[in-house]
C-alpha positions in Angstrom: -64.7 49.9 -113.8 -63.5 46.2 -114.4 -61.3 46.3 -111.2 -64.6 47.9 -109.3 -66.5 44.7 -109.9 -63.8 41.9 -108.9 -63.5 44.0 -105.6 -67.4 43.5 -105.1 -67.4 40.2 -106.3 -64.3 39.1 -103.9 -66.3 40.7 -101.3 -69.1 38.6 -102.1 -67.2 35.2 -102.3 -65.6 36.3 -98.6 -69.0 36.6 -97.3 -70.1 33.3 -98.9 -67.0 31.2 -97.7 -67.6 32.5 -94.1 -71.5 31.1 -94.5 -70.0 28.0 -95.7 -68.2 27.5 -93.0 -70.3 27.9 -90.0 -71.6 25.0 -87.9 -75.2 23.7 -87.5 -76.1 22.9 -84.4 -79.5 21.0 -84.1 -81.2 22.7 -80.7 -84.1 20.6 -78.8 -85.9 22.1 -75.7 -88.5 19.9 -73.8 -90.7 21.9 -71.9 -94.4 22.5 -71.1 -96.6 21.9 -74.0 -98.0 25.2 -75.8 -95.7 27.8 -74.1 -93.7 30.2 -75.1 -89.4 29.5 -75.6 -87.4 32.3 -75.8 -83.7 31.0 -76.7 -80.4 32.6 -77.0 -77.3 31.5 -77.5 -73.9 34.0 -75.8 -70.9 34.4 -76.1 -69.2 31.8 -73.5 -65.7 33.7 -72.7 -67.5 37.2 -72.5 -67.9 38.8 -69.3 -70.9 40.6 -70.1 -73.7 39.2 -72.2 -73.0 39.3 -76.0 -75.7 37.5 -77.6 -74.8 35.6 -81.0 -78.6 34.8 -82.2 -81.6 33.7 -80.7 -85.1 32.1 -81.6 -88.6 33.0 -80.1 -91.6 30.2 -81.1 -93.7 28.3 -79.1 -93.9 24.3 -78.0 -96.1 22.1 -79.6 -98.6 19.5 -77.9 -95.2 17.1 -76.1 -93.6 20.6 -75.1 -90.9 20.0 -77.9 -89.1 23.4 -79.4 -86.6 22.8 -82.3 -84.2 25.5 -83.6 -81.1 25.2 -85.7 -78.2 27.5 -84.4 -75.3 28.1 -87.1 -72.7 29.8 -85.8 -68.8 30.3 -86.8 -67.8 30.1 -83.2 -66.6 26.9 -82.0 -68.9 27.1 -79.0 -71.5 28.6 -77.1 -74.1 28.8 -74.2 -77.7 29.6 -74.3 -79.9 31.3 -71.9 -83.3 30.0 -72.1 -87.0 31.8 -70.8 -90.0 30.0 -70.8 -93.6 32.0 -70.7 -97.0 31.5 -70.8 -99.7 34.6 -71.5 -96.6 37.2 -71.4 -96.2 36.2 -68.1 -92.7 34.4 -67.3 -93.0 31.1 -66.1 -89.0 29.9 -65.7 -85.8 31.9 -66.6 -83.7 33.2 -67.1 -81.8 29.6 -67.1 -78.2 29.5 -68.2 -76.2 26.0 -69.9 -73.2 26.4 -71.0 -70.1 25.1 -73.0 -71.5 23.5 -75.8 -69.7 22.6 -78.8 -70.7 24.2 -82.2 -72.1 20.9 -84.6 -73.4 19.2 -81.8 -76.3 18.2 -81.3 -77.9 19.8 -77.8 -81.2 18.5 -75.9 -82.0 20.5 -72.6 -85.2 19.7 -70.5 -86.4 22.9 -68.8 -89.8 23.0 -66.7 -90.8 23.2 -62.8 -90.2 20.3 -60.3 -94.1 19.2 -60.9 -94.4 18.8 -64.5 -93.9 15.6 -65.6 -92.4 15.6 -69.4 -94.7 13.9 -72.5 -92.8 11.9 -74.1 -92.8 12.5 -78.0 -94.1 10.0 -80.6 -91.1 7.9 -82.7 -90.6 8.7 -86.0 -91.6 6.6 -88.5 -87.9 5.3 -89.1 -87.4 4.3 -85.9 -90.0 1.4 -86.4 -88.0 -1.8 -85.3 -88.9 -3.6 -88.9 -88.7 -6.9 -87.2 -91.7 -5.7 -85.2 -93.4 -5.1 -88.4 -92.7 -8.6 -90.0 -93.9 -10.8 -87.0 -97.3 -8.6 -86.8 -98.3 -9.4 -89.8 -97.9 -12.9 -89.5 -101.3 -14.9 -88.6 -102.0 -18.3 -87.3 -104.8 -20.8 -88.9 -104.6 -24.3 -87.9 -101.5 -24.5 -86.9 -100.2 -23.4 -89.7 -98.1 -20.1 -89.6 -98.6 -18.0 -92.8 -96.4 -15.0 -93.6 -97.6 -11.8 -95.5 -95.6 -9.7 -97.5 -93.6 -7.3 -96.2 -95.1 -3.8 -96.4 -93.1 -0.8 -97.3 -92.5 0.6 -94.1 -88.3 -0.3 -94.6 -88.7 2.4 -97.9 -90.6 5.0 -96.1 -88.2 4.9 -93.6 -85.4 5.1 -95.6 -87.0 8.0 -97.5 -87.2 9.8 -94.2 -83.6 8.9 -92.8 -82.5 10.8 -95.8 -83.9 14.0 -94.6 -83.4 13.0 -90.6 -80.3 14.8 -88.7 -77.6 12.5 -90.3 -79.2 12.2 -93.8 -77.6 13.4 -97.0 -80.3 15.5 -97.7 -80.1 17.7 -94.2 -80.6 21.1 -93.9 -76.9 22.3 -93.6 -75.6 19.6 -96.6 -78.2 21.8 -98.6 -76.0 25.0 -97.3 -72.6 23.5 -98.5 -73.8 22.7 -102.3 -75.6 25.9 -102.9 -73.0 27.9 -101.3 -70.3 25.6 -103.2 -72.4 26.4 -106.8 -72.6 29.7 -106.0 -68.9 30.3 -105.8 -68.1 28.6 -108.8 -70.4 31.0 -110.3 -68.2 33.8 -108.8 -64.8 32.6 -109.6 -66.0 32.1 -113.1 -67.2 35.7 -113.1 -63.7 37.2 -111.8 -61.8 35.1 -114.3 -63.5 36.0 -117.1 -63.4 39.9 -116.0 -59.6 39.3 -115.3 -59.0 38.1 -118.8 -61.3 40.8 -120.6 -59.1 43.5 -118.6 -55.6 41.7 -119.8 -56.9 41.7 -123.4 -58.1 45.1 -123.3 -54.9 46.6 -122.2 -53.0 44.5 -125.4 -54.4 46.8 -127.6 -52.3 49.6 -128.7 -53.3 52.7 -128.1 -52.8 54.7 -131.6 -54.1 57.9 -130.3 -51.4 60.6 -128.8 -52.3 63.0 -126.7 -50.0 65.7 -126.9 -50.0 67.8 -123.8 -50.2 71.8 -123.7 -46.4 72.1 -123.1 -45.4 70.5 -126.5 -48.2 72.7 -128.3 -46.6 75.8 -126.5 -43.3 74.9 -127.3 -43.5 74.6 -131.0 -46.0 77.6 -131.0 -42.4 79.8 -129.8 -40.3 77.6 -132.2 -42.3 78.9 -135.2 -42.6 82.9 -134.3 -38.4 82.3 -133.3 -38.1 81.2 -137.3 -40.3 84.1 -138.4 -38.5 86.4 -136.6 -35.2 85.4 -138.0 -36.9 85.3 -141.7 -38.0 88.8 -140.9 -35.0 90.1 -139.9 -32.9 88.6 -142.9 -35.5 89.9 -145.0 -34.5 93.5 -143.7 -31.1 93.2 -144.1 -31.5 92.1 -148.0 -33.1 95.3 -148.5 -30.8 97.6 -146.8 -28.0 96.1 -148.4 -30.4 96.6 -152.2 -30.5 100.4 -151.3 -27.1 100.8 -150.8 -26.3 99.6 -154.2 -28.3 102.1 -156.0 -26.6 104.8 -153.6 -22.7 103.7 -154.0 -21.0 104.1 -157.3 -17.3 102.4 -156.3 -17.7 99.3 -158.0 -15.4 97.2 -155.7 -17.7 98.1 -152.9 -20.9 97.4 -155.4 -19.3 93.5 -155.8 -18.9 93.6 -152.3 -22.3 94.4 -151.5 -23.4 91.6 -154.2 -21.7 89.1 -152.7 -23.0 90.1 -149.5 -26.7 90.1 -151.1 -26.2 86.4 -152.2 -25.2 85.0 -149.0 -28.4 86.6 -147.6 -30.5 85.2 -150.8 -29.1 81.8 -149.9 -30.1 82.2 -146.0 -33.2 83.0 -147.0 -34.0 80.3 -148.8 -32.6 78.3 -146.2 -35.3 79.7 -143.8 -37.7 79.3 -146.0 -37.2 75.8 -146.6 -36.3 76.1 -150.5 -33.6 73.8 -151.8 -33.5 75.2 -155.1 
């Protein structure tokens, strides 16, 4: 039972480690605004199409689709549809040779549209640009405000942003890394339980059906032999009362000691 649940629990830390180590790759598609992206990223050295995963969603007001791909390959291409009402619009459109963990930005829409550009995030704010509009002019006389805290709301945000400690796949790497220590502590302790279970002795013999069998014959070969001495003390009795010679009488005497002796022998008598 013990060795049952290291096997499923190595199985599980295998599993884990290969979810550790895939790559996040941050996708971007800029397309038409409130249409349909269907994405899918293949296999690049297959002939045939073998699809690794793929996301369905649709743009938002700028025509920006995010999705983030992890993948253990190393790299990948994506095939790319864009639809409006069920009805296709573009696609199927093919890039390929990207580079699992990089970053990949693809603009995808007919020769007439002309792309929306997408707001700045807030920590993109030069913060020099925020310091000289606050400062006013009366009489001559240049008077600074304080600084707001626009530098701490954008350092708040970088955190979270693509290269921020707090990013999506870091998130993946400390809960997978917890969650293995949890296992390894789990097969440890089940690896020591089992070594201290088999140091202690085992008083209880089992004796097997043989070595039951075997003295079984030993005993009826001992009552056999107690029977037959038993016979032959008798015989030899009768034939004392019958014979008058008393040479052959002291023979017989004799002869009925030795068998008194076996007997008691047999028996187990020391006396």
């Amino acid at each position: 039972m013990g060795r049952g649940k290291i096997t499923v629990l190595l199985l599980v830390s295998v599993l884990l480690l290969s979810c550790i180590s895939a790559y996040m790759s941050p996708i971007k598609i800029k397309t038409m605004p409130n249409h349909e992206v269907q994405l899918s990223a293949f296999d690049p050295s297959s002939p045939s199409f073998v699809k690794y995963d793929g996301s369905v969603g649709v743009s938002d007001s700028y025509g920006d689709f995010y999705w983030n791909f992890s993948s253990e390959k190393s790299k990948f291409n994506l095939r790319i549809f864009i639809k409006k009402d069920g009805e296709k619009v573009m696609g199927p459109e093919d890039y390929e040779d990207y580079k699992s963990g990089d970053s990949v930005y693809i603009e995808i829409a007919p020769d007439w549209f002309e792309f929306i550009d997408s707001p700045k995030p807030v920590s993109e704010i030069n913060e020099t640009n925020v310091t000289l509009s606050n400062i006013t002019i009366e009489n001559t006389t240049i008077q600074e405000t304080p600084k707001t805290n626009t530098s701490v709301t954008g350092n708040a945000i970088n955190l979270f942003s693509e290269g921020g400690i707090f990013r999506k796949a870091t998130t993946y790497y400390i809960v997978g890394g917890v969650v293995l220590l949890v296992v390894a502590w789990f097969i440890i302790r089940l690896i020591l339980k089992n070594k201290n279970m088999e140091r202690i002795p085992k008083e209880i013999r089992i004796r097997k059906l043989s070595e039951l069998k075997q003295e079984q014959v030993q005993k009826q070969q001992e009552n056999n032999e107690l029977k037959a001495a038993e016979e032959e003390l008798r015989l030899a009795q009768e034939k004392i009362s019958t014979i008058r010679n008393k040479e052959r009488i002291d023979e017989l005497r004799q002869e009925i000691t030795g068998k008194e002796e076996e007997l008691r022998r047999l028996r187990g008598d020391s006396n």
